[in-house]
Structures are given as structure tokens and as C-alpha cells.
N, C-alpha and C positions, 0 to 999 in steps of 0.2 A: 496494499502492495508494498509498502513503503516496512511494514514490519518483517513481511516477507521478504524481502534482498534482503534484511538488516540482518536477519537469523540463515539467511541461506549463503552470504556472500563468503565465506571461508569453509563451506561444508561443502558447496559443489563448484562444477568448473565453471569460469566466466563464459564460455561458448555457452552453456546450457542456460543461463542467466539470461543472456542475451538473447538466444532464440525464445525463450520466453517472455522478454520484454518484448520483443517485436511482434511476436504473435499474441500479445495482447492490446497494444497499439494498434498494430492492425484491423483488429475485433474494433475496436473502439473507431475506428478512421470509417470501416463498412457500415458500421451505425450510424453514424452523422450524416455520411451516404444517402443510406437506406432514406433516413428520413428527409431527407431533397435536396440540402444545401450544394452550392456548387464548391469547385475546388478551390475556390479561393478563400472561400468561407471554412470549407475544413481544412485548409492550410493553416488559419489564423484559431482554430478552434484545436489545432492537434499539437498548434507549439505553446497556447495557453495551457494543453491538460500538460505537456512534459514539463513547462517551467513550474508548474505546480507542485507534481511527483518529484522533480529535484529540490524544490524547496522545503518538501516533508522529510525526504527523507537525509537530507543536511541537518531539521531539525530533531529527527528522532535518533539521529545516530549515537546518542549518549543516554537514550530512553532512561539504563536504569541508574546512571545515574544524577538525574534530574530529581527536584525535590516537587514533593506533588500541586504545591500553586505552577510549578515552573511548566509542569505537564500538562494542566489542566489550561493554562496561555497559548499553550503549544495548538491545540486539540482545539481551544475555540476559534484560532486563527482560519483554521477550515470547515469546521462545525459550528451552526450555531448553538449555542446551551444557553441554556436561560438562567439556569442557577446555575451554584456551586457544585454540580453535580460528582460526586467520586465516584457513581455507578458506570459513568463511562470511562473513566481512566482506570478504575479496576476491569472491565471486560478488557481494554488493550494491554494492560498487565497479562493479564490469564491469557489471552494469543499468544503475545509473546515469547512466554513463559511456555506454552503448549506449541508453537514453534519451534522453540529450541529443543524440546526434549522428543522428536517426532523427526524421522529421518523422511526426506525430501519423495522417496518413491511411494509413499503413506498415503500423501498428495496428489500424486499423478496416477495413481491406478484404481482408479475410481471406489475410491471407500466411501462410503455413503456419511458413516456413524460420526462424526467429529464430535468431540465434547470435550472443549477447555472451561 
């Protein structure tokens, strides 16, 4: 999600950003739900996943120009990797990268076929 604002936040309006962020939290709030916890439990479980989502995407916000040790620190901070792996920072490259050159309604009107 967090590459997603980072390529969408100047190409479309912040109202559509937001409705989007919120009807994805939401999705995410009716899961936690779903599976029993009470509200206080997804209170403490809804402001750990946004302090997260803002700490990713504070740190991606310079994505390409980070040097690739810098990206792959970035990346294990929330993933665990075991090695050195550049197969996963090259697949967030090619999103990226297939984010920015893919206009936003691509996304929203149910195309099946993605391939970055």
C-alpha cells in the first residue's frame, strides 16, 4: 500500500486517496472483527497496523533514491529475509516502476492481467 500512495499521491485527488485508505482499514478493522476480538483489542491492533503503514511509507518515500543495502534494511525492518536477498527488492522495484507508468483507473476496474 505504502508503494501505492507513494506513486498515486500527485496523480490523483487526496479525497480519492482517502476514501481509499479508509475503505481499506475498514476491510482490515471487519477482519480482526470477524475473527472475535473485541473492541478494544481492535482498537490497539488498528492503531499498531496505521503506525506501521506510516512508518513504511515515511521510509519509502525516497525509494529510488536509496542505495540498495539502504533498501534491503528498509524491507527487512518488516519482512523477515534471511539472506541478502536482491530478488525481493528487485520485485518492489518492478511495482514501483509498473505503478508509476499504469494510470490509477487500470486498478480500479477490475483488470485481472497485472504483470510488472
Amino acid at each position: 500500500m505504502a508503494f501505492f500512495f507513494k506513486s498515486y499521491k500527485t496523480k490523483t485527488t487526496k479525497k480519492y486517496l482517502q476514501d481509499f485508505y479508509d475503505y481499506v482499514f475498514k476491510q482490515i478493522e471487519l477482519d480482526i472483527r470477524e475473527i472475535g476480538y473485541g473492541d478494544q483489542s481492535v482498537n490497539k491492533k488498528m492503531k499498531t497496523y496505521v503506525n506501521i503503514l506510516y512508518s513504511i511509507i515515511d521510509k519509502i518515500n525516497k525509494w529510488e533514491d536509496l542505495e540498495m543495502k539502504q533498501k534491503f534494511n528498509i524491507l527487512n525492518l518488516y519482512i523477515e529475509i534471511k539472506h541478502n536477498n536482491e530478488k525481493i527488492i528487485d520485485y518492489f522495484e518492478k511495482y514501483s516502476n509498473y505503478l508509476s507508468k499504469i494510470p490509477l483507473n487500470s486498478l480500479t476496474k477490475s483488470v485481472i492481467d497485472h504483470k510488472f
